[in-house]
C-alpha positions in Angstrom: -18.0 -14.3 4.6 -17.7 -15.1 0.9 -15.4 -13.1 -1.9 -15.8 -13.0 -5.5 -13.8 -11.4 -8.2 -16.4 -8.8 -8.1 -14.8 -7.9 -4.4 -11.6 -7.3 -6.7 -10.9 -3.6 -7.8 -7.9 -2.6 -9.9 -6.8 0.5 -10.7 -4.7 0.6 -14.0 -4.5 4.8 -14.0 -2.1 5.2 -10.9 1.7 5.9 -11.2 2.7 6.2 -8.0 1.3 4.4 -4.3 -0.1 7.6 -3.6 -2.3 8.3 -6.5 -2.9 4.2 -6.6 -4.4 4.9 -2.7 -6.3 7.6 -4.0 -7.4 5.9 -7.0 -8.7 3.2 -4.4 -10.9 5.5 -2.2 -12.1 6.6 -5.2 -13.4 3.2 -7.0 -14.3 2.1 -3.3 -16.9 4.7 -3.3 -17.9 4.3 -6.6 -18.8 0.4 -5.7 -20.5 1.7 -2.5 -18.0 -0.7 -0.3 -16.3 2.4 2.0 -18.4 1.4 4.9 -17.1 1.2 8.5 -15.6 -1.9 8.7 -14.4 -2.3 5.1 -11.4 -4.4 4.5 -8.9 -3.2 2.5 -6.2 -5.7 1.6 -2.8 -4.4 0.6 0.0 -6.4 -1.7 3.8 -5.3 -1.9 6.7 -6.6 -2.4 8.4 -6.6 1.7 10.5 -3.6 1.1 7.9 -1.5 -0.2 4.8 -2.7 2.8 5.7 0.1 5.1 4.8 2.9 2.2 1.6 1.2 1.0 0.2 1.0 4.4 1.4 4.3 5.3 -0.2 5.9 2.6 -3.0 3.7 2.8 -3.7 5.4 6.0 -3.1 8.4 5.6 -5.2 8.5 2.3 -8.3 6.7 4.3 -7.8 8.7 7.8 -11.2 9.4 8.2 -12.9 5.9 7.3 -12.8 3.3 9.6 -10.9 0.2 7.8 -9.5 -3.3 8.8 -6.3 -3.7 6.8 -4.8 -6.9 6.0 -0.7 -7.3 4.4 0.3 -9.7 1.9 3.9 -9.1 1.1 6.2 -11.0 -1.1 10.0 -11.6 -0.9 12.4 -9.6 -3.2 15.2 -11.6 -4.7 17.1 -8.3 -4.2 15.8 -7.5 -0.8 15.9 -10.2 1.8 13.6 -8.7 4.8 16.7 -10.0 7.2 19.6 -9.4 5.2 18.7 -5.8 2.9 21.7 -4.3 4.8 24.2 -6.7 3.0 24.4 -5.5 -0.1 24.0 -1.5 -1.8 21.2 -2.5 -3.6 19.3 -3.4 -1.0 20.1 -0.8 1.3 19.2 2.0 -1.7 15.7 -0.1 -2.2 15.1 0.6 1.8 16.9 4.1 1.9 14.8 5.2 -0.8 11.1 3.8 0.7 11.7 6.0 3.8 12.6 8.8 1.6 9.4 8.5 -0.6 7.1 7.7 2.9 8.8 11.2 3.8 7.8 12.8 0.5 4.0 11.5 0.2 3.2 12.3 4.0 4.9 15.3 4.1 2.0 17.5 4.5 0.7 15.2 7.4 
């Protein structure tokens, strides 16, 4: 299989991962690629991974996806050392707050 930029769809209106989730069903649709078997790739920075694919699921429950992770490392929040230091205990702390907030009426 072959990918082009065309396979590349931004959303530029979202302020949130929820509404940038939502925006993506939405201009998946619109480019007729929400088929069964659609791959959706997801890119966050490590700390934030869990939410975007959390969300990602929840927002496309009903389509059958593959979902592929690309994270990158935070210079604040090392994936094996976040508990060292208060920021990057608050960065984690608050992504389980927020995943607790957007799937709330799950």
């Amino acid at each position: 299989m072959r990918y082009c930029l065309d396979d590349v769809l931004i959303d530029n209106e979202a302020t949130n991962t929820k509404e940038n989730m939502q925006n993506a069903k939405v201009l998946m649709e619109k480019a007729n690629i929400l088929k069964n078997g659609a791959v959706i790739n997801v890119v966050a920075i490590n700390y934030h991974m869990r939410r975007a694919v959390e969300t990602l699921k929840y927002v496309f429950a009903n389509d059958s996806l593959q979902i592929g992770i690309v994270n990158y490392k935070s210079k604040y929040c090392d994936p094996a050392l976040w508990f060292d230091n208060q920021y990057g205990r608050s960065l984690v702390i608050n992504e389980f707050m927020k995943i607790k907030k957007y799937l709330a009426d799950v």
